[in-house]
Every structure is written in structure tokens, then in C-alpha cells.
mmCIF entry with sequence, helices, sheets and N, C-alpha, C, O atoms, coordinates in Angstrom:
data_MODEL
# 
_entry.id   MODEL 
# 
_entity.id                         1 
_entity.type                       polymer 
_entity.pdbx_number_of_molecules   1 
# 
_entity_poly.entity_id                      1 
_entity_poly.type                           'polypeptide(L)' 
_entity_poly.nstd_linkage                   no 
_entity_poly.nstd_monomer                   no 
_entity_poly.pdbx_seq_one_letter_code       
;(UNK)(UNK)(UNK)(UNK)(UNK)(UNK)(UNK)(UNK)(UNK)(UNK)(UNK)(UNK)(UNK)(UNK)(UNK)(UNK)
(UNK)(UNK)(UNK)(UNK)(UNK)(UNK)(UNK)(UNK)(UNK)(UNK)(UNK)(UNK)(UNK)(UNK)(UNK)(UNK)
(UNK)(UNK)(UNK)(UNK)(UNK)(UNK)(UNK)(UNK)(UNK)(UNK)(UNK)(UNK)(UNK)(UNK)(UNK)(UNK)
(UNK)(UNK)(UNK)
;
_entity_poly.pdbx_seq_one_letter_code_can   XXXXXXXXXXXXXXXXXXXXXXXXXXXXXXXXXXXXXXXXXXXXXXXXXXX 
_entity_poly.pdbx_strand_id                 A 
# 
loop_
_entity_poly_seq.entity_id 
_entity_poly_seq.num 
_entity_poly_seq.mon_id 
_entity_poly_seq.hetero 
1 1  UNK n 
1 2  UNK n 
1 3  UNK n 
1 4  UNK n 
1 5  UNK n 
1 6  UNK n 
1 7  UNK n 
1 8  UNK n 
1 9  UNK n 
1 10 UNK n 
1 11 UNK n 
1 12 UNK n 
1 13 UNK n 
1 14 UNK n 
1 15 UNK n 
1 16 UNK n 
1 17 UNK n 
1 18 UNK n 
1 19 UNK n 
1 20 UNK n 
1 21 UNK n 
1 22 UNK n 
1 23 UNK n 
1 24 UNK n 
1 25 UNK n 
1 26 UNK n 
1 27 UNK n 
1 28 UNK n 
1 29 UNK n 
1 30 UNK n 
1 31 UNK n 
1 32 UNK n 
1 33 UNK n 
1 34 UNK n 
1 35 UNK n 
1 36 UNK n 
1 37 UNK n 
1 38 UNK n 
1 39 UNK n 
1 40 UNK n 
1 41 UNK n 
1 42 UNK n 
1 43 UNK n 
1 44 UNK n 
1 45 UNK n 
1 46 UNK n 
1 47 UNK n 
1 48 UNK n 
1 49 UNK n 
1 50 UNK n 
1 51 UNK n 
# 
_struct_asym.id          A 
_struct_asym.entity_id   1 
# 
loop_
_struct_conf.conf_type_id 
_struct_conf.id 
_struct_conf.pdbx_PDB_helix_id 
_struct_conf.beg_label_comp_id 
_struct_conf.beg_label_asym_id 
_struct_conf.beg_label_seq_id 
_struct_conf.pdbx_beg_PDB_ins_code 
_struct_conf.end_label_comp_id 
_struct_conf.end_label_asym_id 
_struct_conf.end_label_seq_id 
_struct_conf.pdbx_end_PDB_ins_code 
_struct_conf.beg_auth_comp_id 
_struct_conf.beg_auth_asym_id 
_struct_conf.beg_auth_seq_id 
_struct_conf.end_auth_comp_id 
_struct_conf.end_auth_asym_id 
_struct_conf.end_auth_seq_id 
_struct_conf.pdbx_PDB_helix_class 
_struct_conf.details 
_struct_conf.pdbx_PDB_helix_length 
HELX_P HELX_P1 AA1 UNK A 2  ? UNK A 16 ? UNK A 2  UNK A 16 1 ? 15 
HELX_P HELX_P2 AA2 UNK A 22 ? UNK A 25 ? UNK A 22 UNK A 25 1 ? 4  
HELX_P HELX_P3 AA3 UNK A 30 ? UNK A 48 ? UNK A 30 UNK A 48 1 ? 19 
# 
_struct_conf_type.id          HELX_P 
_struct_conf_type.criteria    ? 
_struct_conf_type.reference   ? 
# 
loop_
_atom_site.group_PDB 
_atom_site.id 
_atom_site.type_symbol 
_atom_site.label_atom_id 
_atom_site.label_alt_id 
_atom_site.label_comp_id 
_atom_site.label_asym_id 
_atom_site.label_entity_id 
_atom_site.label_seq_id 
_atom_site.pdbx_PDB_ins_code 
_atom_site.Cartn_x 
_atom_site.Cartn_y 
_atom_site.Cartn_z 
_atom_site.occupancy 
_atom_site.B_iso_or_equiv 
_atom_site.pdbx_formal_charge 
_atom_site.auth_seq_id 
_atom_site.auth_comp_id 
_atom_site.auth_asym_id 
_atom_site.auth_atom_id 
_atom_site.pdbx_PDB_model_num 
ATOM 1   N N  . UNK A 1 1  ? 0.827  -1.194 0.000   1.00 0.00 ? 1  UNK A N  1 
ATOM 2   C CA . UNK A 1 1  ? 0.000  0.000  0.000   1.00 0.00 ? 1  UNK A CA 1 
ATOM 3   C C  . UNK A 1 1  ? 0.871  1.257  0.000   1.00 0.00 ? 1  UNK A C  1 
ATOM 4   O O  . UNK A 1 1  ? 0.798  2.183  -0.808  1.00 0.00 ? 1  UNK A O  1 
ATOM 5   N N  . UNK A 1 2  ? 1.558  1.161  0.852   1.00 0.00 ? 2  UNK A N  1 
ATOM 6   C CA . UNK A 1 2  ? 2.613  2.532  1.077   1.00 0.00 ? 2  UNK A CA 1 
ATOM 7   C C  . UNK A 1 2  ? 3.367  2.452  -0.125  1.00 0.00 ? 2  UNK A C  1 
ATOM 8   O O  . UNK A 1 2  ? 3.925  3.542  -0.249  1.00 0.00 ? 2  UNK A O  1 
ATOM 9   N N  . UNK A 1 3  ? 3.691  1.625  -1.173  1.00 0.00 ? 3  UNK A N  1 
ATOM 10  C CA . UNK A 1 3  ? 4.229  1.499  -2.359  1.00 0.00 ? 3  UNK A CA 1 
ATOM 11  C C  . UNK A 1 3  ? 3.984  2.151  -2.820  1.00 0.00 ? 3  UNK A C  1 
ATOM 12  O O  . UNK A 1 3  ? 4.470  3.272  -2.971  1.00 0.00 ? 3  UNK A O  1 
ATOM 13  N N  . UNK A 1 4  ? 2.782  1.485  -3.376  1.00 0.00 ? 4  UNK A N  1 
ATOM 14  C CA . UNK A 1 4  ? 1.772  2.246  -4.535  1.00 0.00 ? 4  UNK A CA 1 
ATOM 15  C C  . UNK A 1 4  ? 1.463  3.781  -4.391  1.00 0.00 ? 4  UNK A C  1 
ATOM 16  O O  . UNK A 1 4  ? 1.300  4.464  -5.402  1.00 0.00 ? 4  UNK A O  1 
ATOM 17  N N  . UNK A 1 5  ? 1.382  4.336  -3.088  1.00 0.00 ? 5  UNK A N  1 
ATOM 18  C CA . UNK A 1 5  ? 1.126  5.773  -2.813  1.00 0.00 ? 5  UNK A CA 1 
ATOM 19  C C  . UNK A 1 5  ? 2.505  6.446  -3.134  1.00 0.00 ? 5  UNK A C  1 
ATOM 20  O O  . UNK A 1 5  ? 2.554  7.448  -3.848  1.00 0.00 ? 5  UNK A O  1 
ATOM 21  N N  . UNK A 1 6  ? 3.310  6.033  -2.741  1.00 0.00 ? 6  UNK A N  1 
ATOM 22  C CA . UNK A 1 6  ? 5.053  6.666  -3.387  1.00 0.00 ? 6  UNK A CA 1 
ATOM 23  C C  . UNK A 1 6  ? 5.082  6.695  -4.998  1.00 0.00 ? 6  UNK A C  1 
ATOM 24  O O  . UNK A 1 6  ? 5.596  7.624  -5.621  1.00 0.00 ? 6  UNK A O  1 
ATOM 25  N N  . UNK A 1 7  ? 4.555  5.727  -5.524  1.00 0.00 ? 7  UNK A N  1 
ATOM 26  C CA . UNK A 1 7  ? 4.957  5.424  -6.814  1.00 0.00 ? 7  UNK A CA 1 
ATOM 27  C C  . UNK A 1 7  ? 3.934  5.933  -7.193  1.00 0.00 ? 7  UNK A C  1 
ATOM 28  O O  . UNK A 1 7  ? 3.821  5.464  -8.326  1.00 0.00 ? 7  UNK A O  1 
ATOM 29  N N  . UNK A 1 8  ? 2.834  6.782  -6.975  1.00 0.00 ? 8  UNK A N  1 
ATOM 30  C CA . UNK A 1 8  ? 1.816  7.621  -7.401  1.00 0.00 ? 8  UNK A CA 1 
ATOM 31  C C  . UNK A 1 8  ? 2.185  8.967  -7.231  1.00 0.00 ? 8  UNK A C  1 
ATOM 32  O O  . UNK A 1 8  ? 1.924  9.782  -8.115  1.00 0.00 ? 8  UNK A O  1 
ATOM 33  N N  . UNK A 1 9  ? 2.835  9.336  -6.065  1.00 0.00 ? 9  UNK A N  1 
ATOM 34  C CA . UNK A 1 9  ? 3.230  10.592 -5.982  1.00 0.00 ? 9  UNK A CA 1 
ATOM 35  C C  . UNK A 1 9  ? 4.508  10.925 -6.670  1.00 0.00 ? 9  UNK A C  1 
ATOM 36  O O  . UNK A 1 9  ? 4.722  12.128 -6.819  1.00 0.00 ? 9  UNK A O  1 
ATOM 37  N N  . UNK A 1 10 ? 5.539  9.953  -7.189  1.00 0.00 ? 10 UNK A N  1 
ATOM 38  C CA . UNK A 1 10 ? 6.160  10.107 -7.575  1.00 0.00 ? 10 UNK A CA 1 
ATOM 39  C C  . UNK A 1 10 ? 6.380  10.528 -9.219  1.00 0.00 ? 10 UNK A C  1 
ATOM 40  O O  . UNK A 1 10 ? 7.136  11.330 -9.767  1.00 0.00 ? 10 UNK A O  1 
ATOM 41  N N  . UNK A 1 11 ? 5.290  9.538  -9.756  1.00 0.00 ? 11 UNK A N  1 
ATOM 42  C CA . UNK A 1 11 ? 4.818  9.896  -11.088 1.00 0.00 ? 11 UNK A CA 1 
ATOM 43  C C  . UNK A 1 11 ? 4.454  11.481 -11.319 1.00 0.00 ? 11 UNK A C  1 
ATOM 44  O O  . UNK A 1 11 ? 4.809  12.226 -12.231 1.00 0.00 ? 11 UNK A O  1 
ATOM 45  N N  . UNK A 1 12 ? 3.604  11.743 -10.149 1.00 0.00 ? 12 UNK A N  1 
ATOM 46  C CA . UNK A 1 12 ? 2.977  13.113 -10.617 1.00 0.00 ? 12 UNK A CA 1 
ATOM 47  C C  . UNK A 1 12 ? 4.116  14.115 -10.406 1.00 0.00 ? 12 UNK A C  1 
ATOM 48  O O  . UNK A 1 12 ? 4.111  15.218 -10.952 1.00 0.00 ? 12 UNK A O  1 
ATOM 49  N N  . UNK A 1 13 ? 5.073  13.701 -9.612  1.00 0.00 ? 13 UNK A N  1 
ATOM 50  C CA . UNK A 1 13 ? 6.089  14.861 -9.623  1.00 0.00 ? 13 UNK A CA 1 
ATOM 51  C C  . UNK A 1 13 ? 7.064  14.908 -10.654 1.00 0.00 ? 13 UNK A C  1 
ATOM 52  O O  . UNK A 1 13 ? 7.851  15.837 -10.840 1.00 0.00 ? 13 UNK A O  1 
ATOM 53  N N  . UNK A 1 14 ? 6.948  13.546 -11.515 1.00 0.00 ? 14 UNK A N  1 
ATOM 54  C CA . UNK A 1 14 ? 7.627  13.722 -12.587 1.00 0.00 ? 14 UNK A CA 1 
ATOM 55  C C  . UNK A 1 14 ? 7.263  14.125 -14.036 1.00 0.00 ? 14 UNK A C  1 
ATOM 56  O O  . UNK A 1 14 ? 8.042  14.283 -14.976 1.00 0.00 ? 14 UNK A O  1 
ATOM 57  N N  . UNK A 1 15 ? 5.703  14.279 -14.020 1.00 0.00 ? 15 UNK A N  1 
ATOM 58  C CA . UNK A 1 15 ? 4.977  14.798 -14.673 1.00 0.00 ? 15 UNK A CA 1 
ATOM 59  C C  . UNK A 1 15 ? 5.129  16.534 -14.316 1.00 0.00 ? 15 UNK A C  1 
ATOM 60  O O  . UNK A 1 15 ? 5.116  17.467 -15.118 1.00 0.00 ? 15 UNK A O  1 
ATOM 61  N N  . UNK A 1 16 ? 5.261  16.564 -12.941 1.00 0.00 ? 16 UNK A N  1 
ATOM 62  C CA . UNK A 1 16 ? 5.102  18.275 -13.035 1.00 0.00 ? 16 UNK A CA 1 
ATOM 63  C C  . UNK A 1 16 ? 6.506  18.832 -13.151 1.00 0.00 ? 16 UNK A C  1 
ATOM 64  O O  . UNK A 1 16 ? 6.645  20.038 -13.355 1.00 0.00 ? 16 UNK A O  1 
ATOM 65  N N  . UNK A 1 17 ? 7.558  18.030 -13.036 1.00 0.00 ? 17 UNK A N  1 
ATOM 66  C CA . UNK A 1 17 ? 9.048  18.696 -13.147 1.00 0.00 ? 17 UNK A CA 1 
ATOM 67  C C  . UNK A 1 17 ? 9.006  18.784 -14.531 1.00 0.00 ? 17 UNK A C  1 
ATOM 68  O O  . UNK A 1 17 ? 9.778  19.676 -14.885 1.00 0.00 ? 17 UNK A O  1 
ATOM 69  N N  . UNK A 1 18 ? 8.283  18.102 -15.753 1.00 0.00 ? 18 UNK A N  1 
ATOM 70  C CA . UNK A 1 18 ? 8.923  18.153 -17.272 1.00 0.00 ? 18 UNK A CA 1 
ATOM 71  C C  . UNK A 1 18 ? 9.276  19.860 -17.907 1.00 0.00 ? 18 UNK A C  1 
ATOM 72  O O  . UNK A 1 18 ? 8.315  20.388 -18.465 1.00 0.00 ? 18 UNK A O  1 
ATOM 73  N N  . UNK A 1 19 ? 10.211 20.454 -17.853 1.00 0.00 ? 19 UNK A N  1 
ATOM 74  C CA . UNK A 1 19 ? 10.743 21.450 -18.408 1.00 0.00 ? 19 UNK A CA 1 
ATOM 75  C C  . UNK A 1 19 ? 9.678  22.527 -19.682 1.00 0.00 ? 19 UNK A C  1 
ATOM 76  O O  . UNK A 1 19 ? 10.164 23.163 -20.618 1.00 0.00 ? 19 UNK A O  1 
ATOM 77  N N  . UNK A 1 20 ? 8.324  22.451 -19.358 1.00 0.00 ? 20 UNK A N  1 
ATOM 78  C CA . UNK A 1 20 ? 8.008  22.540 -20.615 1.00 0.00 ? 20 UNK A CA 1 
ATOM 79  C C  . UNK A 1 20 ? 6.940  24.531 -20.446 1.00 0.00 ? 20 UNK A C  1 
ATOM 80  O O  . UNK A 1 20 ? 6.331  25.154 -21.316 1.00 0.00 ? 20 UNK A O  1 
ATOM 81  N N  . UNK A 1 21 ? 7.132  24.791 -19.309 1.00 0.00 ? 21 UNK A N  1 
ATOM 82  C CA . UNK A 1 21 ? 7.042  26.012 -18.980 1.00 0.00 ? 21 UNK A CA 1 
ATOM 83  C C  . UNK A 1 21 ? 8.172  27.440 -18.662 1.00 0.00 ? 21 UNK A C  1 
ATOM 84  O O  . UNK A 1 21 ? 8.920  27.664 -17.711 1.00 0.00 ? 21 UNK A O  1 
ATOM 85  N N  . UNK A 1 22 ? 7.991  27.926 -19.448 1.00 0.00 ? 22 UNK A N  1 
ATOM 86  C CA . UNK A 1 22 ? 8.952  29.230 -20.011 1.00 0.00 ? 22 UNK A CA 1 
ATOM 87  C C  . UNK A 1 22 ? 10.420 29.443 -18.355 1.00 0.00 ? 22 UNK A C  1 
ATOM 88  O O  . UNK A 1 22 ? 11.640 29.611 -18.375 1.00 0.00 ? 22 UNK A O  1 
ATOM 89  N N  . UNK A 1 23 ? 9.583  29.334 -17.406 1.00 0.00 ? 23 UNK A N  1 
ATOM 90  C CA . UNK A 1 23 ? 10.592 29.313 -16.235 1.00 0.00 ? 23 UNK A CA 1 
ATOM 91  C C  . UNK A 1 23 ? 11.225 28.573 -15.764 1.00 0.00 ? 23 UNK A C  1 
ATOM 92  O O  . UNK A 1 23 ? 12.159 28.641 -14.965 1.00 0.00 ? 23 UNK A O  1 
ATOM 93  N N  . UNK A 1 24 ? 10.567 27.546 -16.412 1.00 0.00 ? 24 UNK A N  1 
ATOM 94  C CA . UNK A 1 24 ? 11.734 25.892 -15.632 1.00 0.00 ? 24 UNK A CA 1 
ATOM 95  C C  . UNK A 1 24 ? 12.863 25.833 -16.989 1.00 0.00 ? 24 UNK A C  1 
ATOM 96  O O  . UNK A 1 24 ? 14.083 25.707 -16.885 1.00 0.00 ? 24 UNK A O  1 
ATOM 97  N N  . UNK A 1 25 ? 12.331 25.921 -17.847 1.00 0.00 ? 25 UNK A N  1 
ATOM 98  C CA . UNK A 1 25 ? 13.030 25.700 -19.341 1.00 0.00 ? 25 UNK A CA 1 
ATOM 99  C C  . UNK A 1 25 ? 14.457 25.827 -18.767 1.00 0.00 ? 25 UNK A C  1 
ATOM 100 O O  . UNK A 1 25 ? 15.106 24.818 -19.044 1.00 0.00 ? 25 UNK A O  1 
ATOM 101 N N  . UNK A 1 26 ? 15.272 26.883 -17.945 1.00 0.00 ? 26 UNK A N  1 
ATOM 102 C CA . UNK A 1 26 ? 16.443 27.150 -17.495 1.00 0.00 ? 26 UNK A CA 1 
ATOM 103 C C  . UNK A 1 26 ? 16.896 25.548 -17.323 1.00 0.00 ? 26 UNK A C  1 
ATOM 104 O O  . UNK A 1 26 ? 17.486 24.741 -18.042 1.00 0.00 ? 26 UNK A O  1 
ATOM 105 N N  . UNK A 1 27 ? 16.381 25.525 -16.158 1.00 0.00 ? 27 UNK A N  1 
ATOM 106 C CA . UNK A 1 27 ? 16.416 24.570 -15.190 1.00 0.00 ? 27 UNK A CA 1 
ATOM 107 C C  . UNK A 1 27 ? 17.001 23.207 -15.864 1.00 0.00 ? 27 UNK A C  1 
ATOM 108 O O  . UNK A 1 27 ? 17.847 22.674 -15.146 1.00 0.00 ? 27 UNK A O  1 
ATOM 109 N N  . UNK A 1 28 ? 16.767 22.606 -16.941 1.00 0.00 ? 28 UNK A N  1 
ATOM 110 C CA . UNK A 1 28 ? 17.254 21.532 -17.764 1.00 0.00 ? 28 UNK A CA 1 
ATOM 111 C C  . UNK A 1 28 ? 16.863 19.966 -17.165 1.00 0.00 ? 28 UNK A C  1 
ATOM 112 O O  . UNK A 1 28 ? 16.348 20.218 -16.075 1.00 0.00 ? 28 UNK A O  1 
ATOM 113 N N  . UNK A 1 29 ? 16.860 19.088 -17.271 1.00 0.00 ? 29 UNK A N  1 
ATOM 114 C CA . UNK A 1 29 ? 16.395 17.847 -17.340 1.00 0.00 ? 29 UNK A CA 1 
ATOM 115 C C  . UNK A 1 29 ? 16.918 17.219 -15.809 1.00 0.00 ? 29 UNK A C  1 
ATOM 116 O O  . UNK A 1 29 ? 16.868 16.003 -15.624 1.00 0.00 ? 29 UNK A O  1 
ATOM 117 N N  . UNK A 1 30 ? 17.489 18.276 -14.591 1.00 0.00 ? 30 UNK A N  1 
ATOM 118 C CA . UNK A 1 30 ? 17.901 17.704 -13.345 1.00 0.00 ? 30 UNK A CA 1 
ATOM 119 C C  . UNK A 1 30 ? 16.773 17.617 -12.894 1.00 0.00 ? 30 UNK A C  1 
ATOM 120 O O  . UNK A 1 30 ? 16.391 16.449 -12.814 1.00 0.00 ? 30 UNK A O  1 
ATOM 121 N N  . UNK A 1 31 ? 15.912 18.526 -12.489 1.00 0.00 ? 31 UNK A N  1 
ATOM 122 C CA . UNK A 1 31 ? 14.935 17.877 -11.726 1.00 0.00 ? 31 UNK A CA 1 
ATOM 123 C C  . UNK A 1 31 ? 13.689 16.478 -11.633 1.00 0.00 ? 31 UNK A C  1 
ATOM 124 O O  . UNK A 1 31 ? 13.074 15.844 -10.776 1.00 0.00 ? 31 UNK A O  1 
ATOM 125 N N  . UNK A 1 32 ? 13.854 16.550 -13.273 1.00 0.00 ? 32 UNK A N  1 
ATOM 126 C CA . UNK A 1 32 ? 12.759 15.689 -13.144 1.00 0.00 ? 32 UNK A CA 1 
ATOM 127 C C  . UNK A 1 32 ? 14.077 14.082 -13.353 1.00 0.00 ? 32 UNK A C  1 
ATOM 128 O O  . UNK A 1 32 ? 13.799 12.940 -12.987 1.00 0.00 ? 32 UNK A O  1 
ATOM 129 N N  . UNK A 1 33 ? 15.230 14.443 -13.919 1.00 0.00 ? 33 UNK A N  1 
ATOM 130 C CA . UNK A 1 33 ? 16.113 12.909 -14.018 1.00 0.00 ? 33 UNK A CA 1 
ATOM 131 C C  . UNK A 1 33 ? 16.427 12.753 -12.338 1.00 0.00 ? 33 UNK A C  1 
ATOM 132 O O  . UNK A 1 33 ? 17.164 11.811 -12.048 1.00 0.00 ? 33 UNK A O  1 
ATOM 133 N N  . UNK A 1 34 ? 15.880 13.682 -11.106 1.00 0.00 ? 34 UNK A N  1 
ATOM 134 C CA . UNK A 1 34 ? 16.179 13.092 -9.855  1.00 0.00 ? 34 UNK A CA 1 
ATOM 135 C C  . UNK A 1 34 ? 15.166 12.182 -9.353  1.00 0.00 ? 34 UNK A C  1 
ATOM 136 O O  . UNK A 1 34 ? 15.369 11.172 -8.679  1.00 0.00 ? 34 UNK A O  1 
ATOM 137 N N  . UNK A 1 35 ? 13.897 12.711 -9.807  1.00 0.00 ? 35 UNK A N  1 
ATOM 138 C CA . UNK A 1 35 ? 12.514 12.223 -9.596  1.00 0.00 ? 35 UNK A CA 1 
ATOM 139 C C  . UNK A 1 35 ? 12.458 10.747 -10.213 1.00 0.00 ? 35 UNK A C  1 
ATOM 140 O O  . UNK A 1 35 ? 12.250 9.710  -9.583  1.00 0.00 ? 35 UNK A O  1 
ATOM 141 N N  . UNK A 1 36 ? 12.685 10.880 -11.555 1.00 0.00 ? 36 UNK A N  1 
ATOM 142 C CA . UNK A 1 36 ? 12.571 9.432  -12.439 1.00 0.00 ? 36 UNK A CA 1 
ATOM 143 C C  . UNK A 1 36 ? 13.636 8.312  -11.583 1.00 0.00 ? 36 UNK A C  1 
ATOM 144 O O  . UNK A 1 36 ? 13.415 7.112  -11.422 1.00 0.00 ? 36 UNK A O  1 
ATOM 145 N N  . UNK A 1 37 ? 14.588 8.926  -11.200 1.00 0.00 ? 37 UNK A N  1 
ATOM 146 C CA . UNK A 1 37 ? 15.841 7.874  -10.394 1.00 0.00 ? 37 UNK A CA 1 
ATOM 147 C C  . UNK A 1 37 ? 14.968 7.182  -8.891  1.00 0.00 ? 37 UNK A C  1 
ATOM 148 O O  . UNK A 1 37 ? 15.039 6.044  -8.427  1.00 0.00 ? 37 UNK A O  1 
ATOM 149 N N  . UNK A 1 38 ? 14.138 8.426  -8.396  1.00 0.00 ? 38 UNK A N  1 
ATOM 150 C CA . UNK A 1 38 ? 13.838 8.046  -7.409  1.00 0.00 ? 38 UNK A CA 1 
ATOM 151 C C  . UNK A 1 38 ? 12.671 7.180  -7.715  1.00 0.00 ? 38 UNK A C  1 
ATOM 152 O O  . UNK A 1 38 ? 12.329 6.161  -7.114  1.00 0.00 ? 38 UNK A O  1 
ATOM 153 N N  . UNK A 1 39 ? 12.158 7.698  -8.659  1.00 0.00 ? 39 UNK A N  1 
ATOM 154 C CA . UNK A 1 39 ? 11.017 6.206  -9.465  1.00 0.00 ? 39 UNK A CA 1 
ATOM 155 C C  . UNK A 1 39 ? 11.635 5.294  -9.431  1.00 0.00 ? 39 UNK A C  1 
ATOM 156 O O  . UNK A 1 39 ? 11.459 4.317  -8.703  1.00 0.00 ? 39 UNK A O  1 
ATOM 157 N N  . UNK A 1 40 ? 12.608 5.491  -10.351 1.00 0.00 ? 40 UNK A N  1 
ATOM 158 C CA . UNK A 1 40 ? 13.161 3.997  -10.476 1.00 0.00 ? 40 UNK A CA 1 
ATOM 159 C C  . UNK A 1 40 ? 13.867 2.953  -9.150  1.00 0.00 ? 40 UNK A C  1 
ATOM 160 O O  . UNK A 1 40 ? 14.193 1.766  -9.151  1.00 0.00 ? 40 UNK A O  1 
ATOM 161 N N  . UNK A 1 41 ? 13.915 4.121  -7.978  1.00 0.00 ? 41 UNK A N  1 
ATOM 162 C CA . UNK A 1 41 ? 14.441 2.785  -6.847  1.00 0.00 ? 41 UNK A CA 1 
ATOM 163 C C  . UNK A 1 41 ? 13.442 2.327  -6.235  1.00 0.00 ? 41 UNK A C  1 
ATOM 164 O O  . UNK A 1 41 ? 13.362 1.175  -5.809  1.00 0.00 ? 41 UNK A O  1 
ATOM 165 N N  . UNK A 1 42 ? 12.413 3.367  -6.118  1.00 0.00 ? 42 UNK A N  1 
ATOM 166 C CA . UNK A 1 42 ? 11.138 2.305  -5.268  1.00 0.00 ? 42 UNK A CA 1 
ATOM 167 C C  . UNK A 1 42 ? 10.486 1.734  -6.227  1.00 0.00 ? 42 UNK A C  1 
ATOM 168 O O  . UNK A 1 42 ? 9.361  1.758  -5.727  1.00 0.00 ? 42 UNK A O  1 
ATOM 169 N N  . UNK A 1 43 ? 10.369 1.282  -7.146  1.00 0.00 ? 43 UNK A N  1 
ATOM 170 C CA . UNK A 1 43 ? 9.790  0.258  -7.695  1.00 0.00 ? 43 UNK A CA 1 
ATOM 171 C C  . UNK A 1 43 ? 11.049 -0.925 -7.634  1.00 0.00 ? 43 UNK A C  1 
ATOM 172 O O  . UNK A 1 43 ? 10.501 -2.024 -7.544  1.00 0.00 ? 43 UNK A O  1 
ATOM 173 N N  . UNK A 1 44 ? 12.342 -1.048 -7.651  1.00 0.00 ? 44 UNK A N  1 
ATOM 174 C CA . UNK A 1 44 ? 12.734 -1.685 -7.510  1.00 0.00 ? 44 UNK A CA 1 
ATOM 175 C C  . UNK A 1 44 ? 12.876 -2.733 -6.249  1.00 0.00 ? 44 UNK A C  1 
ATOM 176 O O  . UNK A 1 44 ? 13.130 -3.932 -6.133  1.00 0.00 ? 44 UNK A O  1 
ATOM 177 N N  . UNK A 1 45 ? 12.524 -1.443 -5.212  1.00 0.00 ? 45 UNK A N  1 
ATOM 178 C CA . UNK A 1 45 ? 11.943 -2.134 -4.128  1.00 0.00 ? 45 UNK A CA 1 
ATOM 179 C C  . UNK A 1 45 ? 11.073 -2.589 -3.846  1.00 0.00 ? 45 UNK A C  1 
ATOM 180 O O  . UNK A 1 45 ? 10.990 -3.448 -2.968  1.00 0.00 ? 45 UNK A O  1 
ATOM 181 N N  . UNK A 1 46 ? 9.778  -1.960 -4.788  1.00 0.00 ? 46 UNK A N  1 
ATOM 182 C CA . UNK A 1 46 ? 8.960  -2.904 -4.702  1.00 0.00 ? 46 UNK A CA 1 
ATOM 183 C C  . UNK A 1 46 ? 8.804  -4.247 -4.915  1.00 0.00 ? 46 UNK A C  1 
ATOM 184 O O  . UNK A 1 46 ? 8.186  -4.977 -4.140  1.00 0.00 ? 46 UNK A O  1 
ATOM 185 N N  . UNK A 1 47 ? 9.567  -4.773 -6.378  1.00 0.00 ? 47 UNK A N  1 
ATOM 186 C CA . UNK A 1 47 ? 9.858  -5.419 -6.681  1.00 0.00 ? 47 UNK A CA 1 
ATOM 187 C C  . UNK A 1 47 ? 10.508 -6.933 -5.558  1.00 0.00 ? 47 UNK A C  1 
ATOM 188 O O  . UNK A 1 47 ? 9.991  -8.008 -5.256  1.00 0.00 ? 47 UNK A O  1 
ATOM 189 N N  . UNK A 1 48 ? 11.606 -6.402 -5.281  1.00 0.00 ? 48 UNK A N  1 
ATOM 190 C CA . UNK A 1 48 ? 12.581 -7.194 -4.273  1.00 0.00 ? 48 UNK A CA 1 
ATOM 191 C C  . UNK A 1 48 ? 11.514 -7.639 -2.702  1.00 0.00 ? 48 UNK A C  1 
ATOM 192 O O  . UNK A 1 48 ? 11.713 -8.602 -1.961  1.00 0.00 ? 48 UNK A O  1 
ATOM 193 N N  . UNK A 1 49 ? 10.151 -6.340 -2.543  1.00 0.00 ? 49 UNK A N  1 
ATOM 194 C CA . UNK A 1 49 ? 9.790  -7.127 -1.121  1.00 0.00 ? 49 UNK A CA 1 
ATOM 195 C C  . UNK A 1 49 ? 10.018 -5.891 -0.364  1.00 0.00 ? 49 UNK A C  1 
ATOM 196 O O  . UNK A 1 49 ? 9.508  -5.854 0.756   1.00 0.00 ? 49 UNK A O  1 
ATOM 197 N N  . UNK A 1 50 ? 10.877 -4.583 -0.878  1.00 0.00 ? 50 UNK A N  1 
ATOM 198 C CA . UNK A 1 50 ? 10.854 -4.150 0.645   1.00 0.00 ? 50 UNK A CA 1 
ATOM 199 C C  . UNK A 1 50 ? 10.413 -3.439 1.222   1.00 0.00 ? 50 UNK A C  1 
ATOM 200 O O  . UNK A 1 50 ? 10.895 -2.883 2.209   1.00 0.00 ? 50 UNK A O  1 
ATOM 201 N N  . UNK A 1 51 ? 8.907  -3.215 0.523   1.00 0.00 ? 51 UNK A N  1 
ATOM 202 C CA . UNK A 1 51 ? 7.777  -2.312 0.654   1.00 0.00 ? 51 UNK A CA 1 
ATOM 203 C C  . UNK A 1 51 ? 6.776  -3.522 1.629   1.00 0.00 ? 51 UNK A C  1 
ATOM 204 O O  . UNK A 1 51 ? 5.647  -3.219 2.017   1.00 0.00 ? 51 UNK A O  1 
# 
């Protein structure tokens, strides 16, 4: 359960970091490649059990 709520909130923050508004545009592909990384470890944990 607590998974699935991480890996929901996590999506949407990687949906709202995408660079595609005139002020983030600076900003370049770090914020949301920290978000997607952090996607990518809790699902891995999910995966493994350690959720």
C-alpha cells in the first residue's frame, strides 16, 4: 500500500518537473532525471519485497 502511494506521488512529480514552462526551461532535465531515479528505486523495491 505505502508502495503504490510513493509510486503515485512520484509519477505526478515527474509529470510536473517536465521542463516545458517558459521558467523551468532554465532549469534543464535535473529535476525531473532526480525524480525518475527516485522512481526507479522504489519500484525496484517494490519489486525485491521491501515495501
Amino acid at each position: 500500500m505505502l508502495g503504490t502511494i510513493l509510486i503515485i506521488i512520484l509519477i505526478l512529480l515527474l509529470l510536473g518537473l517536465v521542463p516545458a514552462w517558459p521558467y523551468s526551461r532554465g532549469w534543464g532535465y535535473w529535476p525531473g532525471g532526480i525524480v525518475g531515479l527516485l522512481l526507479i528505486i522504489v519500484i525496484i523495491l517494490l519489486v525485491l519485497g521491501a515495501f
